[in-house]
Each structure stands twice: as structure tokens, then as C-alpha cells.
C-alpha atoms as a printed R data frame, in Angstrom:
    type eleno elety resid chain resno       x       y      z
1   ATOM     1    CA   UNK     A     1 -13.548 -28.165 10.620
2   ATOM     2    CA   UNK     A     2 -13.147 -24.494  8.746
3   ATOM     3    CA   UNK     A     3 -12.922 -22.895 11.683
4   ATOM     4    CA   UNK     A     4 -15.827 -21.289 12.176
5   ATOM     5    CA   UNK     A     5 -18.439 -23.868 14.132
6   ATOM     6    CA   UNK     A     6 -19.795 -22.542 17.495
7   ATOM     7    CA   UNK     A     7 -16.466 -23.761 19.834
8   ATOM     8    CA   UNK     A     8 -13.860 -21.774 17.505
9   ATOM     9    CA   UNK     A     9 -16.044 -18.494 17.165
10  ATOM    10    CA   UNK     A    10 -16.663 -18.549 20.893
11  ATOM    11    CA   UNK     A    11 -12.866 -18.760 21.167
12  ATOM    12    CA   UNK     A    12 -12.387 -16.073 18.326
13  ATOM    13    CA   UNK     A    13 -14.579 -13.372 20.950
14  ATOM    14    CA   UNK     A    14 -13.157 -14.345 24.114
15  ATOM    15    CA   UNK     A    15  -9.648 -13.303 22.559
16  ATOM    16    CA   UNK     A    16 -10.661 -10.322 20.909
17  ATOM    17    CA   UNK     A    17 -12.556  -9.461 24.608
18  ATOM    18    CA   UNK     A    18  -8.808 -10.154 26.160
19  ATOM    19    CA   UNK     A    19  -7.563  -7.533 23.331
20  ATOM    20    CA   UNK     A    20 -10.175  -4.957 24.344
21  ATOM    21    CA   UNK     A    21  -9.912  -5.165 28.091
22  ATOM    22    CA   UNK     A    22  -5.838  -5.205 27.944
23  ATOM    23    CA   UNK     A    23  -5.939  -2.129 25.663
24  ATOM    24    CA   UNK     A    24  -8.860   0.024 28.098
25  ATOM    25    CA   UNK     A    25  -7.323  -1.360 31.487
26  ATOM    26    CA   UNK     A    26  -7.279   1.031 33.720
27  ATOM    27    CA   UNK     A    27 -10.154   3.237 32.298
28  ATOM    28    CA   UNK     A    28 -13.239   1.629 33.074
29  ATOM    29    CA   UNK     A    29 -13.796   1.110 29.336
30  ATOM    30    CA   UNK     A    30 -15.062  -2.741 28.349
31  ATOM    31    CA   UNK     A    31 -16.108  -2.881 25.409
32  ATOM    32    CA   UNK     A    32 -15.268  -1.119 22.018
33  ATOM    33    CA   UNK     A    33 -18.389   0.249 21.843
34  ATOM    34    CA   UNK     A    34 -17.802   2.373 24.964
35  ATOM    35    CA   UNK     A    35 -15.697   4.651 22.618
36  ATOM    36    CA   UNK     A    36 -16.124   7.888 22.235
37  ATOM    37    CA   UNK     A    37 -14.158  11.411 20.723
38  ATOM    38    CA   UNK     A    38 -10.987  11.077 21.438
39  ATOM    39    CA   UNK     A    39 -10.890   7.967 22.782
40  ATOM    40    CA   UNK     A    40 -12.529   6.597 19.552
41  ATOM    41    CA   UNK     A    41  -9.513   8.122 17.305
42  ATOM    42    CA   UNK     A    42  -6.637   6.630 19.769
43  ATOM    43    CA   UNK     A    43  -8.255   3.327 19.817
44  ATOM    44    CA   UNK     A    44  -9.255   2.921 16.081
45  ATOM    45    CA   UNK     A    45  -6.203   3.878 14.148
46  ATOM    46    CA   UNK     A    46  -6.984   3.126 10.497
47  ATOM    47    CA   UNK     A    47  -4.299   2.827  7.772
48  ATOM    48    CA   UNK     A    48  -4.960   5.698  4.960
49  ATOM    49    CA   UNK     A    49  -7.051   3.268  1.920
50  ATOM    50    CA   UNK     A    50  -9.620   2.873  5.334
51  ATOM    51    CA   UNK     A    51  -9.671   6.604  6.031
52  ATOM    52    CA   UNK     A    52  -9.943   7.386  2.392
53  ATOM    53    CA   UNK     A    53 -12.900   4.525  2.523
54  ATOM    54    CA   UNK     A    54 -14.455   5.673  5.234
55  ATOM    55    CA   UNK     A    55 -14.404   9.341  4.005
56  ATOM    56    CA   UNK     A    56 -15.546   8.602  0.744
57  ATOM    57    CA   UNK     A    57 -18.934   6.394  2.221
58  ATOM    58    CA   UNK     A    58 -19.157   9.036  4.791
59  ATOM    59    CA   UNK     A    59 -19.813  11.958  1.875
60  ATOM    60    CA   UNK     A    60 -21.872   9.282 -0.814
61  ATOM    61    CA   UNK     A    61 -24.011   7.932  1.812
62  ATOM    62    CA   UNK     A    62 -25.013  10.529  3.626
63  ATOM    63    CA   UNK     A    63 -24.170   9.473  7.149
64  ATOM    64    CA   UNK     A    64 -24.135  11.155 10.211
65  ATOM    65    CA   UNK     A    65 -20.818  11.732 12.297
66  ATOM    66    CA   UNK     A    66 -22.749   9.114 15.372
67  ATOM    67    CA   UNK     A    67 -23.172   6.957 12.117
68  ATOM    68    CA   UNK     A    68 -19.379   7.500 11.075
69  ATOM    69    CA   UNK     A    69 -18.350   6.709 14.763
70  ATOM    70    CA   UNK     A    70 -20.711   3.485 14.898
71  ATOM    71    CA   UNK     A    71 -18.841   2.207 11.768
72  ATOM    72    CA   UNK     A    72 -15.821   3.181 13.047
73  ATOM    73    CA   UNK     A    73 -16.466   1.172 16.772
74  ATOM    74    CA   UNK     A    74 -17.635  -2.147 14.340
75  ATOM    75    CA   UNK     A    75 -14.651  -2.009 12.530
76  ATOM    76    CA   UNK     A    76 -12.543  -1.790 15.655
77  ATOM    77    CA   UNK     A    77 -14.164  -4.899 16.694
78  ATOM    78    CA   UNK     A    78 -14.105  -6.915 13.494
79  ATOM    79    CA   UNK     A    79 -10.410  -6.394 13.377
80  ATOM    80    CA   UNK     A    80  -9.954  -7.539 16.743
81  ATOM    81    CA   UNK     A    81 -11.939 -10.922 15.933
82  ATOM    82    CA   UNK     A    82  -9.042 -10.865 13.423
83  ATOM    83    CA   UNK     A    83  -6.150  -9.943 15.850
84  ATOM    84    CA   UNK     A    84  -5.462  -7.039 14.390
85  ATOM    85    CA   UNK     A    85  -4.274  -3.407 15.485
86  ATOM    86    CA   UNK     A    86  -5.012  -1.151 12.509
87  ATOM    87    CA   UNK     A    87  -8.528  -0.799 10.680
88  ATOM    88    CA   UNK     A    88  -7.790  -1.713  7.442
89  ATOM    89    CA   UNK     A    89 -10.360  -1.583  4.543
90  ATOM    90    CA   UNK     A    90 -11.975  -4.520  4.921
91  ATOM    91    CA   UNK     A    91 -12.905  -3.827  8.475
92  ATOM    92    CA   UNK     A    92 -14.583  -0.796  6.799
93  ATOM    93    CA   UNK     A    93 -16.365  -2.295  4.401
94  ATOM    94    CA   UNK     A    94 -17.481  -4.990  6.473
95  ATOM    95    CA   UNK     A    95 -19.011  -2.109  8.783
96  ATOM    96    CA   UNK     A    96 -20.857  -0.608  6.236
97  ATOM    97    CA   UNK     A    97 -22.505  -3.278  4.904
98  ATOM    98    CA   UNK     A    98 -23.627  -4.267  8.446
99  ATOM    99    CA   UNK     A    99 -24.829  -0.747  8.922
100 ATOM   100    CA   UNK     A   100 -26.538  -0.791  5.310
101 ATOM   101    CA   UNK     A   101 -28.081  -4.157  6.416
102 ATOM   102    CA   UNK     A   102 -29.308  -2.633  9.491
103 ATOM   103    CA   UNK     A   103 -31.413   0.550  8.195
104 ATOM   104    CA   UNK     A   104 -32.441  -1.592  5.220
């Protein structure tokens, strides 16, 4: 198997549900998604190539600061499915193309 048939990306969410819960117990926060402000920059540190990323798609594509924040809350969750603490740039631009994909 490559590791990505129904049983292991079931497995895949339930951990990165663990991560989310374990990092918001406490503050009746679930779900990545549920982050907002200040909460949002706490929980969604990104190293400075994603900042500089997000910045820079920010300014050429014309998004909003919700739209920013939306991006932002996707990449916190894709690098959770990956186990990871900081937003790199991949987790970025793996958020933008799902928000391109979704106003296209």
C-alpha cells in the first residue's frame, strides 16, 4: 500500500484531531477552524519563507484578510495531517491552491 487508501487517511485525521484537541484543551476550541485573531497567530506559527509566501500571495492576489486567515487555518491543518508544528511553505501553497480551486 502507499499509504494513502481509505484505512491510513482515516488514521492520518484522527491523529491530527488528537493534535488539535491536545493543543485547544481547555478552551472550548475543536477544530482549527475555530481560530480566530490572536488565537489564529499563537496557533499557526509559520517559519519566515511561509510568511514571506503568504505575504507575497496576499498582495498579488488580491485577498482579503478573512481570505488570508482561511489560508492560514488550512495550512494549520494540512501540517497537522503531516505532524507538524510550524507552517512551512508547502502548507501555504497547498492552501492557496485549494482556495484558488474553490473560487474558480
Amino acid at each position: 500500500m502507499d499509504g494513502n487508501d481509505s484505512a491510513s487517511m482515516r488514521e492520518r485525521v484522527r491523529r491530527a484531531h488528537d493534535l488539535q484537541l491536545g493543543r485547544y484543551q481547555g478552551m472550548g476550541i475543536h477544530w482549527n477552524s475555530q481560530l480566530s485573531g490572536k488565537w489564529l497567530r499563537q496557533f499557526a506559527p509559520l517559519t519566515p519563507a511561509a510568511n514571506t509566501l503568504l505575504d507575497t500571495a496576499f498582495e498579488q492576489l488580491g485577498m482579503s484578510m478573512r481570505a488570508r486567515d482561511r489560508i492560514l487555518k488550512l495550512a494549520r491543518t494540512i501540517a497537522d495531517l503531516e505532524e507538524t508544528q510550524q507552517i512551512d511553505t508547502v502548507h501555504i501553497a497547498e492552501a492557496i491552491q485549494y482556495r484558488q480551486l474553490d473560487r474558480g
